[in-house]
PAZAPA-4460 file (N, C-alpha, C; in steps of 0.05 Angstrom, whole numbers, plus 32768, in hexadecimal, padded with zeros to 4 digits):
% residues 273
    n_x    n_y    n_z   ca_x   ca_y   ca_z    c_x    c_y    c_z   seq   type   mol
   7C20   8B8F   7868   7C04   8B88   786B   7C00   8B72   7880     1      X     A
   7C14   8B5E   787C   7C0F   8B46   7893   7C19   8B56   78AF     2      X     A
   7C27   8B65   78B9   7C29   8B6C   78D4   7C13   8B81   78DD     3      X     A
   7C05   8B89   78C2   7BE7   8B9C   78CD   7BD1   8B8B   78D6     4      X     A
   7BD7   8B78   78CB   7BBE   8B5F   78C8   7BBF   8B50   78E0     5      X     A
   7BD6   8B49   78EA   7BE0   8B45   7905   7BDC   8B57   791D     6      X     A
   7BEA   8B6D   7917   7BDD   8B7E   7925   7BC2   8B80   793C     7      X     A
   7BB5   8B87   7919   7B9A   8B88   7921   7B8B   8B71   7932     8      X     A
   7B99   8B59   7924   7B88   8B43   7931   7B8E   8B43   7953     9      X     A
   7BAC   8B48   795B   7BB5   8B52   7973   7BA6   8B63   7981    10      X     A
   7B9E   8B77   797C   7B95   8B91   7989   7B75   8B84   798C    11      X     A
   7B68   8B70   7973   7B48   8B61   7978   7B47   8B56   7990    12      X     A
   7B58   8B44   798D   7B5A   8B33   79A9   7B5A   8B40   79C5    13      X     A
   7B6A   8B57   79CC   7B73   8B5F   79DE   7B58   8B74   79E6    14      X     A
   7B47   8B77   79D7   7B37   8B8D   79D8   7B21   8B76   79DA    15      X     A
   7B1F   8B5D   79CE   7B0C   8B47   79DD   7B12   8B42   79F9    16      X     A
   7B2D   8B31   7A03   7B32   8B31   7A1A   7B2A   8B46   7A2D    17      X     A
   7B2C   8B5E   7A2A   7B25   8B70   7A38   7B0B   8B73   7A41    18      X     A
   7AFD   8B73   7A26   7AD2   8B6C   7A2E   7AD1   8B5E   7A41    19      X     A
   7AE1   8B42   7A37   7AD5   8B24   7A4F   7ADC   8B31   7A6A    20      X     A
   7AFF   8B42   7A67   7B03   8B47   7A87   7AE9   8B5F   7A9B    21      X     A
   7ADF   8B70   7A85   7AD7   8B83   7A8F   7AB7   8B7F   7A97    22      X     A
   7AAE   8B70   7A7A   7A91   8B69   7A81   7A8A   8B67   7A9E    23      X     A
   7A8D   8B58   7AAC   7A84   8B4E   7ACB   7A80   8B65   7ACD    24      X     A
   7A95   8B73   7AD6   7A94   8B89   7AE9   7A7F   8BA2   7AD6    25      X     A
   7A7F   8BA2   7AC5   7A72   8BB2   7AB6   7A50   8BB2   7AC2    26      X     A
   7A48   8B95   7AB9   7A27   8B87   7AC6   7A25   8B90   7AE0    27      X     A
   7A45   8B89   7AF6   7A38   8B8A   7B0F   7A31   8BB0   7B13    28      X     A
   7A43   8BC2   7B09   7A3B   8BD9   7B04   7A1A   8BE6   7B07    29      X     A
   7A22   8BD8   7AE7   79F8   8BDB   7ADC   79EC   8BD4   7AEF    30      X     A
   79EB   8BB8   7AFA   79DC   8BAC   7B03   79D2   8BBD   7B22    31      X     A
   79EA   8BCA   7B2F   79E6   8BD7   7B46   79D0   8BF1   7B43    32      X     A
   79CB   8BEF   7B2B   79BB   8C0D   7B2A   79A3   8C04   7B20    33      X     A
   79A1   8BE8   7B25   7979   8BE0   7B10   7966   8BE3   7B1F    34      X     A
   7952   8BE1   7B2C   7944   8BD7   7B38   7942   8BC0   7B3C    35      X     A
   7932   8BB1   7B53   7943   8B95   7B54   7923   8B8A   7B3B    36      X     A
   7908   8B88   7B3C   7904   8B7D   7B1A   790B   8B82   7B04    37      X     A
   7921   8B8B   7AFD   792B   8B93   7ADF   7944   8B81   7AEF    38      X     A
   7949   8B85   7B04   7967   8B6D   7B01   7960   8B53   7AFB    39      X     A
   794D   8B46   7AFA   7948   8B2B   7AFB   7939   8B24   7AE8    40      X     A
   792F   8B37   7AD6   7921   8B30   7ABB   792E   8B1D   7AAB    41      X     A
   7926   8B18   7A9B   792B   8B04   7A82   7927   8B0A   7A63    42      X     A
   7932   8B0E   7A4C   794F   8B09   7A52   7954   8B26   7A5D    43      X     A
   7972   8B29   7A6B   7978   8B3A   7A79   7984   8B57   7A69    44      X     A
   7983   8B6A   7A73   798D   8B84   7A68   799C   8B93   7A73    45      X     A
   79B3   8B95   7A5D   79CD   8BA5   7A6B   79CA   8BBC   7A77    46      X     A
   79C2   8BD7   7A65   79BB   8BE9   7A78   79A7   8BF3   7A84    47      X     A
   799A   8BF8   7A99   7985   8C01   7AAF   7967   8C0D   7A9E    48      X     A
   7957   8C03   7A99   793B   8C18   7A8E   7940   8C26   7AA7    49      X     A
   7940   8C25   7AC3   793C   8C3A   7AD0   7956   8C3C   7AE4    50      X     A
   795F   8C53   7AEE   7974   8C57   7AEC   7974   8C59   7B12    51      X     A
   797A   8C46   7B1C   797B   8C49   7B3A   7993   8C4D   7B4E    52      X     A
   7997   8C6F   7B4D   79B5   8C70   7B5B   79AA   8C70   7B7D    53      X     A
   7995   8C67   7B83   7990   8C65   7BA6   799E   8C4C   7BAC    54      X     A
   799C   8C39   7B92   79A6   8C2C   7BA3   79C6   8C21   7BB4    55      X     A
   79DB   8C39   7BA7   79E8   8C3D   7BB7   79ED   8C42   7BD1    56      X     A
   79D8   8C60   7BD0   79D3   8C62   7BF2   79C0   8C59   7BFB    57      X     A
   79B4   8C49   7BED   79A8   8C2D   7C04   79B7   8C20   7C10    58      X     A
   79D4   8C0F   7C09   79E5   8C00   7C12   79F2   8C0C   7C2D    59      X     A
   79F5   8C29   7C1B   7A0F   8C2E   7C32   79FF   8C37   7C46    60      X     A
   79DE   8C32   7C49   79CF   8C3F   7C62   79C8   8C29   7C6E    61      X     A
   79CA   8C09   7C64   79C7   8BF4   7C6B   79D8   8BED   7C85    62      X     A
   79D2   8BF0   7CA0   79E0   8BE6   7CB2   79FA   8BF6   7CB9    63      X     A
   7A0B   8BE6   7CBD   7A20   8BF1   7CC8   7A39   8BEF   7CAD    64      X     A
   7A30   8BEF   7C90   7A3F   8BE6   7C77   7A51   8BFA   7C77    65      X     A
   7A54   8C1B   7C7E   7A5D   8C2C   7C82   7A74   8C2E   7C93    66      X     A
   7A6C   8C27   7CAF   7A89   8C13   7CC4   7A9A   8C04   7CB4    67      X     A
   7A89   8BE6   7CAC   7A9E   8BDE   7C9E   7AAF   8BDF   7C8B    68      X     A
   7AA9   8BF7   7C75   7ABA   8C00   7C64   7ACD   8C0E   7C76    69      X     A
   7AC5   8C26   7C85   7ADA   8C2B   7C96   7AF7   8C17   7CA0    70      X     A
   7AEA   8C02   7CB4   7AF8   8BEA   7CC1   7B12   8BD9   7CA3    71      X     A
   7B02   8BE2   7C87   7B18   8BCD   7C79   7B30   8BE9   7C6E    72      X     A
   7B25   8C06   7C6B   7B37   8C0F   7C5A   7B4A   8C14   7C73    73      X     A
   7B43   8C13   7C92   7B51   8C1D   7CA6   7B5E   8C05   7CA7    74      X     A
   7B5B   8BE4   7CA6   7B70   8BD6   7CAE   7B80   8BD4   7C90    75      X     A
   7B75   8BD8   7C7C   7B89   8BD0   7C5B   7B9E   8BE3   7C62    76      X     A
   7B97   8BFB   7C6D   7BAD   8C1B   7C69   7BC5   8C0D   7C7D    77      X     A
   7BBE   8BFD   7C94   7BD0   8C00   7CB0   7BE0   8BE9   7CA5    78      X     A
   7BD4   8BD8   7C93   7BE6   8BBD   7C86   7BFE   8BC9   7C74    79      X     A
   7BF2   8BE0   7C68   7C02   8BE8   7C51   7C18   8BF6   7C5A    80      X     A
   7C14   8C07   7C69   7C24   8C17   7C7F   7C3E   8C08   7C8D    81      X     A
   7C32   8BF1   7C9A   7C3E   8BDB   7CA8   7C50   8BCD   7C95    82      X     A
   7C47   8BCD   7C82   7C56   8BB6   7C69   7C69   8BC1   7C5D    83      X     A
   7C61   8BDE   7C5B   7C81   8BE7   7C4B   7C92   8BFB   7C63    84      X     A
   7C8B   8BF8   7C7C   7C9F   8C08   7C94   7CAA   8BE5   7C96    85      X     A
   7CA6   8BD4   7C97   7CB6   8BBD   7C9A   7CC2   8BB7   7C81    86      X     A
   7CB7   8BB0   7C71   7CC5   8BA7   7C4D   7CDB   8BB3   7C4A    87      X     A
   7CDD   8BD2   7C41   7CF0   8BE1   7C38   7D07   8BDC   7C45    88      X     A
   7D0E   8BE2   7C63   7D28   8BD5   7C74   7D33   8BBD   7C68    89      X     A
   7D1B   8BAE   7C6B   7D1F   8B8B   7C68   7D2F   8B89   7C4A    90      X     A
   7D1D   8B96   7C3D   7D2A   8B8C   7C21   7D46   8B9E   7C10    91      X     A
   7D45   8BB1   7C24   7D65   8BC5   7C22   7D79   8BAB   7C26    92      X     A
   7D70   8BA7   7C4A   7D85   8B95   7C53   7D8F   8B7D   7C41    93      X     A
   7D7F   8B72   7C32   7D7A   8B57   7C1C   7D7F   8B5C   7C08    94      X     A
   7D83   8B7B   7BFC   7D88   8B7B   7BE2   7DAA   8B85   7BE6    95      X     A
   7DB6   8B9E   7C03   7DCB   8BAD   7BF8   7DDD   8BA4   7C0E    96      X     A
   7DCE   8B96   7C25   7DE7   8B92   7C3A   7DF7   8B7B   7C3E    97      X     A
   7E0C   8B6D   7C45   7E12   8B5F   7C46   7E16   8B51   7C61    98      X     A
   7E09   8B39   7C67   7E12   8B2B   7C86   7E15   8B10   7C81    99      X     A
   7E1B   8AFD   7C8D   7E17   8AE5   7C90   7DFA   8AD9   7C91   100      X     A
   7DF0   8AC6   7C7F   7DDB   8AAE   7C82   7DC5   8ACA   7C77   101      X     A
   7DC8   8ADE   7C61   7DB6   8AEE   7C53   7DAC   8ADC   7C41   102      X     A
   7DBB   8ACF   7C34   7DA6   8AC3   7C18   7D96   8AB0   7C29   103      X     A
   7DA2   8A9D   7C3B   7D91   8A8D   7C4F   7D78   8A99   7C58   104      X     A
   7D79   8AA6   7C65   7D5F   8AC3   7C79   7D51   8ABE   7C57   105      X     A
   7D5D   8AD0   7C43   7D49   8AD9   7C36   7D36   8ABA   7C2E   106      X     A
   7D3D   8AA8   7C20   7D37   8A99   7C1B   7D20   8A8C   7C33   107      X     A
   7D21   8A88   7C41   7D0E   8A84   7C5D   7CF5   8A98   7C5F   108      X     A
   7CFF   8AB1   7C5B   7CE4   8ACF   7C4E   7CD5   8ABB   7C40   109      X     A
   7CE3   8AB2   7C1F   7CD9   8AAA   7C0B   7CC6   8A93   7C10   110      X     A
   7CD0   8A7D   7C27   7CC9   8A64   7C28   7CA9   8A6F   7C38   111      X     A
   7CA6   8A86   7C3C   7C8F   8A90   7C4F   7C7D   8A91   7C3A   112      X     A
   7C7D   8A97   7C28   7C64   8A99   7C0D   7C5E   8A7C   7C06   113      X     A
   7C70   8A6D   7C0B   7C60   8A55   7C06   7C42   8A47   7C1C   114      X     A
   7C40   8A54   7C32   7C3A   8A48   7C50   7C16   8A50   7C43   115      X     A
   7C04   8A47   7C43   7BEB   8A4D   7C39   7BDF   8A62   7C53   116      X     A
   7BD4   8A77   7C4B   7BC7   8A89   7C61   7BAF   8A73   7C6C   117      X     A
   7BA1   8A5A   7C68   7B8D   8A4F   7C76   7B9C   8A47   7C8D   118      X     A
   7BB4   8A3E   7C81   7BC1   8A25   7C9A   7BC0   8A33   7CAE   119      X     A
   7BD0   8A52   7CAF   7BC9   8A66   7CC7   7BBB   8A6F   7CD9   120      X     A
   7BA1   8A67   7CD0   7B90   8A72   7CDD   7B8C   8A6A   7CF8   121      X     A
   7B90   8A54   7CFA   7B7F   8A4C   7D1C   7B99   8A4B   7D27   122      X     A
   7BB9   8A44   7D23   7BD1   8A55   7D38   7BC9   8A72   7D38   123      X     A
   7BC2   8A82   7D29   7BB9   8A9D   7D2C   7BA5   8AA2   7D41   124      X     A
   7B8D   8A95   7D39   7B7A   8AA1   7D4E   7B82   8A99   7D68   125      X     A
   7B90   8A7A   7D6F   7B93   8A72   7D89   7BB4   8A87   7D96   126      X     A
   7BC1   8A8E   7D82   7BCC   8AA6   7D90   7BB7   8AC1   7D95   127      X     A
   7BAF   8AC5   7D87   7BA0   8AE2   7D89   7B8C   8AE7   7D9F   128      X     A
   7B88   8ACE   7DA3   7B6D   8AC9   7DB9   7B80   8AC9   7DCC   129      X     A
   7B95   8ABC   7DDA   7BA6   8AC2   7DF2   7BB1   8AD1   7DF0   130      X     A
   7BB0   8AF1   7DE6   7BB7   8B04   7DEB   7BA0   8B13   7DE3   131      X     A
   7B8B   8B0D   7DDE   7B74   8B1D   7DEE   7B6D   8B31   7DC9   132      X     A
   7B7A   8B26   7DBB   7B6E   8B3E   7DA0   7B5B   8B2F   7D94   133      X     A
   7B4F   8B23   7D94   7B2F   8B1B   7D84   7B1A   8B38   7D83   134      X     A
   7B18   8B37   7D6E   7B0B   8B49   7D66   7B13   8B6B   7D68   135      X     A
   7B2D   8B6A   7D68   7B31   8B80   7D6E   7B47   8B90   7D4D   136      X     A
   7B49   8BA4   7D4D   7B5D   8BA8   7D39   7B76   8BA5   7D34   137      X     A
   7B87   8B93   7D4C   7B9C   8B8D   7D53   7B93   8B71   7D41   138      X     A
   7B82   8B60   7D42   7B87   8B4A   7D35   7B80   8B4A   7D1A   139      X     A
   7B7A   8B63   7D12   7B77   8B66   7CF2   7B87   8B6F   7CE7   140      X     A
   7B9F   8B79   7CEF   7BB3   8B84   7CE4   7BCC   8B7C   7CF3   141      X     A
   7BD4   8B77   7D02   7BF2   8B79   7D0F   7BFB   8B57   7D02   142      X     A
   7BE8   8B42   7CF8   7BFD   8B2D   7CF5   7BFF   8B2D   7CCD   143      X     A
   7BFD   8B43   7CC8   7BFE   8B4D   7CA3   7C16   8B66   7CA1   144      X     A
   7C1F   8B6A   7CBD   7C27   8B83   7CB5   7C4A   8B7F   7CA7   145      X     A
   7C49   8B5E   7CAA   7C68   8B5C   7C91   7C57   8B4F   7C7D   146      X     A
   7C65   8B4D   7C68   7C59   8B35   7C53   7C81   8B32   7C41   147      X     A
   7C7B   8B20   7C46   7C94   8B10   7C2E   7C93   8B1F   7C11   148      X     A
   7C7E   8B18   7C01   7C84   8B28   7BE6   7C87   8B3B   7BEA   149      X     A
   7C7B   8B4E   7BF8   7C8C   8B72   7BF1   7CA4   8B70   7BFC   150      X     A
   7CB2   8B61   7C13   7CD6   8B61   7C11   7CD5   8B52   7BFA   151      X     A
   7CC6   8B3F   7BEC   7CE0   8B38   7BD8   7CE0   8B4F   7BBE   152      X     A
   7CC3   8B54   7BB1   7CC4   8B6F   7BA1   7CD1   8B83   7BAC   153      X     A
   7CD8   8B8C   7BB8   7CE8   8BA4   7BC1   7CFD   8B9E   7BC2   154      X     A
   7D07   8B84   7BC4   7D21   8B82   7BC2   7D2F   8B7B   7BA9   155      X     A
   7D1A   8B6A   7B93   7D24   8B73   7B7C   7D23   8B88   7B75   156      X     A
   7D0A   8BA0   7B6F   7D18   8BB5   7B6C   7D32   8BBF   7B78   157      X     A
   7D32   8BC0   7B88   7D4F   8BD3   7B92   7D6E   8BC5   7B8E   158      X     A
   7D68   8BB0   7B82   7D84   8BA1   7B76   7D85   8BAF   7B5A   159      X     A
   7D6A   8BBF   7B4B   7D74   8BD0   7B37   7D7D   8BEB   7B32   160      X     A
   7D7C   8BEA   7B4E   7D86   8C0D   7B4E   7DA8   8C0E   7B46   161      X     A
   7DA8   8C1F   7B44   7DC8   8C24   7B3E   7DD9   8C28   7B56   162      X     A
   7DF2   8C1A   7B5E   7DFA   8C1D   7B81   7E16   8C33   7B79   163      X     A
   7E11   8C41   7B62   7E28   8C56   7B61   7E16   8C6C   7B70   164      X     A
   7DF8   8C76   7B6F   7DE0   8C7C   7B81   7DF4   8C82   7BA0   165      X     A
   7DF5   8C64   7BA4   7DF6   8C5D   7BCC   7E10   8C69   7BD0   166      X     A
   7E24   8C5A   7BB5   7E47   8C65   7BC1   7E4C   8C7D   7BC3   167      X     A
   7E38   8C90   7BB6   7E42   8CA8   7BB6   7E33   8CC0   7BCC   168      X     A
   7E1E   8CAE   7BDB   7E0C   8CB4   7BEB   7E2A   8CAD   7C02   169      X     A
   7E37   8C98   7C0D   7E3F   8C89   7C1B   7E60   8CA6   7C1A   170      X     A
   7E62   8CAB   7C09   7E7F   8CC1   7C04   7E6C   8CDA   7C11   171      X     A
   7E5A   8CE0   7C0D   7E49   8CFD   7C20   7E4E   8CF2   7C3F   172      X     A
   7E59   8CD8   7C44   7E47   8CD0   7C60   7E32   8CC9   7C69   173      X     A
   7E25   8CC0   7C58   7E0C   8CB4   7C60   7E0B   8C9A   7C6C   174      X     A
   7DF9   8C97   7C7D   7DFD   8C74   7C8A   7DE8   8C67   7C77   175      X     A
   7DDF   8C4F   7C78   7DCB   8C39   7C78   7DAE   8C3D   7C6D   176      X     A
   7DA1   8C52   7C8F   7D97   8C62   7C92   7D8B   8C71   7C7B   177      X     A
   7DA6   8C86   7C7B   7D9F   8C9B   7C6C   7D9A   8C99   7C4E   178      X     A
   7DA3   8C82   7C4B   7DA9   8C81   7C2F   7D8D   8C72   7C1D   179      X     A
   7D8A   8C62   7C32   7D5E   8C52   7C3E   7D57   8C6B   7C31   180      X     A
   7D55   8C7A   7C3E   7D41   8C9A   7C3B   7D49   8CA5   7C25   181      X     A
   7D5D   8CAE   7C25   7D66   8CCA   7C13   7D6E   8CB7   7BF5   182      X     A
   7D6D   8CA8   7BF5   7D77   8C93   7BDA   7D69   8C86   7BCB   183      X     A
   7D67   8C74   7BE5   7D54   8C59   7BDB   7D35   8C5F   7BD8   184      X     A
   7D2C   8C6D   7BE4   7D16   8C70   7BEB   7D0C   8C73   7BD2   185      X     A
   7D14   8C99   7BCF   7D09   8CA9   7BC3   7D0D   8C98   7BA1   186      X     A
   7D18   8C98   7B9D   7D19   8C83   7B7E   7D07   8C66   7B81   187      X     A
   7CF6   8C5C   7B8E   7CEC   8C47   7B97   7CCF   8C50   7B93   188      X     A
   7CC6   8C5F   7B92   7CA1   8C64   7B93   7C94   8C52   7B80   189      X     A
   7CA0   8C57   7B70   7C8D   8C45   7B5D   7C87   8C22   7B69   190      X     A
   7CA5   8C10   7B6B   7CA5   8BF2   7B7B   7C9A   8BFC   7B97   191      X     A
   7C97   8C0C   7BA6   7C8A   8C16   7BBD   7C65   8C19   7BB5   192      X     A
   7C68   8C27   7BA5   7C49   8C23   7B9A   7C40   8C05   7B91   193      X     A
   7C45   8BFA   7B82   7C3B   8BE1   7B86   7C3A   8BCE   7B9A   194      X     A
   7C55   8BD2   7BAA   7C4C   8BBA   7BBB   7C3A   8BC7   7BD1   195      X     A
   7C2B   8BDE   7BD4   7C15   8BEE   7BE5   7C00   8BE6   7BD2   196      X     A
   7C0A   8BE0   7BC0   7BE4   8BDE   7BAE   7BE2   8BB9   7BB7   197      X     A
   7BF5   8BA9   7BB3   7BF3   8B8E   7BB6   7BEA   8B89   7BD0   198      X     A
   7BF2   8B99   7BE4   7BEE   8B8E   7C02   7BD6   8BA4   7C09   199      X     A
   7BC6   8BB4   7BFC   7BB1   8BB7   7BFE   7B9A   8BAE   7BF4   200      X     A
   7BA0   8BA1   7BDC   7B8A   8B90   7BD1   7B8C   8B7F   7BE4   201      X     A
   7BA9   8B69   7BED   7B9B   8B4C   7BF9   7B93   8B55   7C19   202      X     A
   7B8C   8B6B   7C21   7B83   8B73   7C3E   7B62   8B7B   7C2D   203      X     A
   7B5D   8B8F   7C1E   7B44   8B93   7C15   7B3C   8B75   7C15   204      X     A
   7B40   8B6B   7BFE   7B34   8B53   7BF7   7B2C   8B3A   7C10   205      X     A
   7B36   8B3E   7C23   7B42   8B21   7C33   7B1E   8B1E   7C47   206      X     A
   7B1D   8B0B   7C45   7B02   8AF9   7C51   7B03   8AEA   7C69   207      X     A
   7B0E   8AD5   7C63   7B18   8AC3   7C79   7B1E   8AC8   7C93   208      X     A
   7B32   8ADA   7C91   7B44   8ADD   7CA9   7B33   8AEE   7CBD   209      X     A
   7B24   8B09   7CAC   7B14   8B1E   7CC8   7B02   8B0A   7CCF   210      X     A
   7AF1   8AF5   7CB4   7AD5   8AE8   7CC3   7ADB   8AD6   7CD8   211      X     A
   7AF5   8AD1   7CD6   7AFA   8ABD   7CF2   7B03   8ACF   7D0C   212      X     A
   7B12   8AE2   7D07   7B18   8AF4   7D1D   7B06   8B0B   7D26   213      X     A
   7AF8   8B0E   7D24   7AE3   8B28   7D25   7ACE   8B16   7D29   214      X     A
   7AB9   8B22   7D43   7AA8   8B15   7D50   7A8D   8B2C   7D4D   215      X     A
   7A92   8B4C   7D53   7A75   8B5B   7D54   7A78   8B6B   7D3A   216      X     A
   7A5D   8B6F   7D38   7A56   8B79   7D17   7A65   8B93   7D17   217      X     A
   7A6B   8B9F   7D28   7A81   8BBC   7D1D   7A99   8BBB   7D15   218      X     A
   7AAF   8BA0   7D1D   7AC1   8B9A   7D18   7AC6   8B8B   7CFF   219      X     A
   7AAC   8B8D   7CF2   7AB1   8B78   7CD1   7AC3   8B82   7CC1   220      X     A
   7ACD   8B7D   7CAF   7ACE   8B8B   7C98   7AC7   8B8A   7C85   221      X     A
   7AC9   8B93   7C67   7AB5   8B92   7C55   7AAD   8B7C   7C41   222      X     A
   7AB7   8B6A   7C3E   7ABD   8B5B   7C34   7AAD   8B41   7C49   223      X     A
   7AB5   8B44   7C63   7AA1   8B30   7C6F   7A80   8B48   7C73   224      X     A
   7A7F   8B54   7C71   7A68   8B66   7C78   7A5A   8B62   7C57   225      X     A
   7A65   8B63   7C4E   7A50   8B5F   7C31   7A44   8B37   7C2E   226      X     A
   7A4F   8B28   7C46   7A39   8B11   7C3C   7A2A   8B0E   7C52   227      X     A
   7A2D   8B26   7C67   7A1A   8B2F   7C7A   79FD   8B3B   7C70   228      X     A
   7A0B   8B4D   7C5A   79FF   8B5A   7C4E   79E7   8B48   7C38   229      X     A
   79FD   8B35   7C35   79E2   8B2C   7C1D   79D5   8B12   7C26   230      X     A
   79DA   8B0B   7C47   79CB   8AF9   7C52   79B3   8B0C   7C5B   231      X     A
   79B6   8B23   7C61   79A0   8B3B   7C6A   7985   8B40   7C4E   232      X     A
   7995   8B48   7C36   7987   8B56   7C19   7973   8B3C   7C0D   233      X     A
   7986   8B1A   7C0E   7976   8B0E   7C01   7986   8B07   7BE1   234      X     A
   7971   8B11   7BCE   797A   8B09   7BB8   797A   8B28   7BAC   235      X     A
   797B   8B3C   7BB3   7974   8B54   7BB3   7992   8B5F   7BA7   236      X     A
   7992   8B56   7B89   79AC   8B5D   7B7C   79B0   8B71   7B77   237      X     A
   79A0   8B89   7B69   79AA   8BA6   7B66   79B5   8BA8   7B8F   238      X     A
   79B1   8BAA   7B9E   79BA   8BAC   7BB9   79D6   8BA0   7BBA   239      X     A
   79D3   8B83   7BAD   79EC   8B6F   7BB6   7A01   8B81   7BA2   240      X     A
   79FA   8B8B   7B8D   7A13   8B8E   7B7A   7A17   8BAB   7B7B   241      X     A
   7A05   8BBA   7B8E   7A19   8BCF   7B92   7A24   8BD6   7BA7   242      X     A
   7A1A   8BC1   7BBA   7A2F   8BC1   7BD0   7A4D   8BB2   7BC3   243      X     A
   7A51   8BA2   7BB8   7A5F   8B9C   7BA8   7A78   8BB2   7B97   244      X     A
   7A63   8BBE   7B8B   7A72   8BD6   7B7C   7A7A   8BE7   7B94   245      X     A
   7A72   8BF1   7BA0   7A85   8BFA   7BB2   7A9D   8BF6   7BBE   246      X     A
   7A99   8BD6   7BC3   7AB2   8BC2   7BCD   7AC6   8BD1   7BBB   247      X     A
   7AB2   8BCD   7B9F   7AD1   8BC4   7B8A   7AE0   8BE8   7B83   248      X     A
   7AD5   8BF8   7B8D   7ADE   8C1B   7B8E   7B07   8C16   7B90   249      X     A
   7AFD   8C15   7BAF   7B1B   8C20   7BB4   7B33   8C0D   7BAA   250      X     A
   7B2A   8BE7   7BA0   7B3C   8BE4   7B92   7B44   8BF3   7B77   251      X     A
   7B2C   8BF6   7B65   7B28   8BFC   7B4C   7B43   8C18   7B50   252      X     A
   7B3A   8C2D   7B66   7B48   8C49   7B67   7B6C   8C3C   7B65   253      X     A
   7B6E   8C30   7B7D   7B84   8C22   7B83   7B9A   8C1F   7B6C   254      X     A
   7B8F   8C11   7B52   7B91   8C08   7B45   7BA3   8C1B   7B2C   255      X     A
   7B88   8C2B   7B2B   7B8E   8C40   7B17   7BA3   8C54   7B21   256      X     A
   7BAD   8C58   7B37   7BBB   8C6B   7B46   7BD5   8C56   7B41   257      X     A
   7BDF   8C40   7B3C   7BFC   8C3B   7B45   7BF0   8C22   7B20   258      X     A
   7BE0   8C26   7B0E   7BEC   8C1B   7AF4   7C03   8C23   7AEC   259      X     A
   7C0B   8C3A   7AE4   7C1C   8C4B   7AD2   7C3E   8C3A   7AE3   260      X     A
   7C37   8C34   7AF6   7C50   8C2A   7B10   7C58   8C09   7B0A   261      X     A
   7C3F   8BFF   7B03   7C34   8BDE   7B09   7C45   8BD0   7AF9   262      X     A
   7C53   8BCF   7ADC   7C5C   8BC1   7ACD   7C78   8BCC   7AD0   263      X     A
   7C80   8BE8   7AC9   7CA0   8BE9   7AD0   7CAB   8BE0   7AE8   264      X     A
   7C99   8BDC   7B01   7CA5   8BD2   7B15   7CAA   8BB5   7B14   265      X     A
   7C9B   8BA8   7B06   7C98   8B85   7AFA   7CAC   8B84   7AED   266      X     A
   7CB9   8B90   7AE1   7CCC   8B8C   7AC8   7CE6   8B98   7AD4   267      X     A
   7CEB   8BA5   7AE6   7D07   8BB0   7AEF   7D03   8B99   7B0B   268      X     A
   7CF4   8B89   7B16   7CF9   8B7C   7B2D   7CFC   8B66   7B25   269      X     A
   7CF7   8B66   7B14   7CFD   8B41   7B00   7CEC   8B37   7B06   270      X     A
   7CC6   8B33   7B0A   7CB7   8B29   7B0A   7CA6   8B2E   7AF5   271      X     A
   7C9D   8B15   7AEF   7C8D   8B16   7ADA   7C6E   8B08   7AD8   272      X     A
   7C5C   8B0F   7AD4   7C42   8B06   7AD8   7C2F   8AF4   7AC5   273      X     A
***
């Protein structure tokens, strides 16, 4: 009776936590479909007396909001792309090869996560500007296309693979190479899927860096285009929050496509959250 009682009280909690986590996003939901006087009434009401799905395609007919969704899923994809054609090598080499001054190198990767992305910014732009990429898609993507945590996630995973796998790949003849591909790889999707979901959220998400590098309104991306957007609307919240909900789409998809992946890869890489 006491571990039902526990239990239960367990499973209360977790199913409270969840409301608090979900609520927001739940409102901003509703809220994208009210009209904007039922959004601002008093006291307020969760779901819609009137049910306004224009104002979706109001947003996305708003300006150029359509470009800039374009501009972020096209530079998040070329980050992601970029991040694990560099990572995977990197973190083979760091998890299975052996050279001189490896734990050194790696450790120096590591010392890179400490460096704050603000401090960056203005050595960034004052390189990027003497080679002429301001505002161009070269400076939204080419200085993301490594990131430190996916070599180091990837390289704990692949310290759990089994290397009776490689030795017996290595007795066929296989080189380095082959064994990257035909080995490592293919047993890797899952730690491959997350660190593509991690380094697409912090490219979706990221603010800072395009509003300083990107100069004409086609080159925004979405994330700076939505406080374009709501310096344009006003206070005009069913508008602001479903341009919003949109934002939050392709994480939300993201998300649900590489859960089932997200925790066994935490727990076989030795990180813990």
């Amino acid at each position: 009776m006491r571990a039902r009682v526990l239990r239960a009280v367990a499973i209360a909690l977790k199913l409270f936590v969840a409301l608090v986590v979900l609520f927001p996003i739940l409102w901003m939901v509703l809220t994208a479909l009210k009209p904007q006087p039922e959004a601002v009434t008093w006291p307020p009401s969760i779901l819609p007396v009137q049910w306004r799905w224009e104002n979706v395609a109001q947003v996305a007919q708003a300006g150029p909001f359509l470009r800039w969704y374009a501009n972020s899923l096209l530079v998040a994809a070329v980050t992601v792309l970029g991040n694990l054609v560099v990572g995977v090598p990197a973190a083979y080499a760091f998890a299975r090869m052996t050279f001189r001054g490896r734990n050194l190198v790696f450790l120096l990767v590591l010392a890179t996560l400490m460096i704050p992305g603000e401090v960056l910014l203005i050595p960034l732009f004052v390189l990027l500007s003497g080679w002429g990429w301001i505002d161009t898609y070269l400076a939204l993507t080419v200085p993301f296309l490594a990131n430190a945590y996916v070599v180091f996630l990837l390289r704990q995973f692949f310290e759990t693979l089994p290397r009776e796998l490689e030795d017996a790949a290595v007795v066929d003849g296989c080189g380095p190479l082959r064994i990257l591909r035909h080995v490592v790889v293919p047993l890797s999707w899952p730690a491959l899927a997350v660190a593509a979901f991690f380094t697409f959220i912090a490219s979706w998400n990221s603010y800072l860096y395009p509003l300083i590098v990107t100069r004409s309104e086609s080159m925004r991306t979405v994330t700076v285009g939505l406080s374009l957007f709501r310096a344009e609307t006003g206070t005009n919240w069913p508008l602001l929050m479903s341009a919003a909900t949109l934002i939050a789409v392709p994480a939300v998809v993201a998300f649900l496509l590489i859960e089932r992946h997200l925790k066994d890869t935490m727990v076989m890489s030795g990180i813990r959250g």
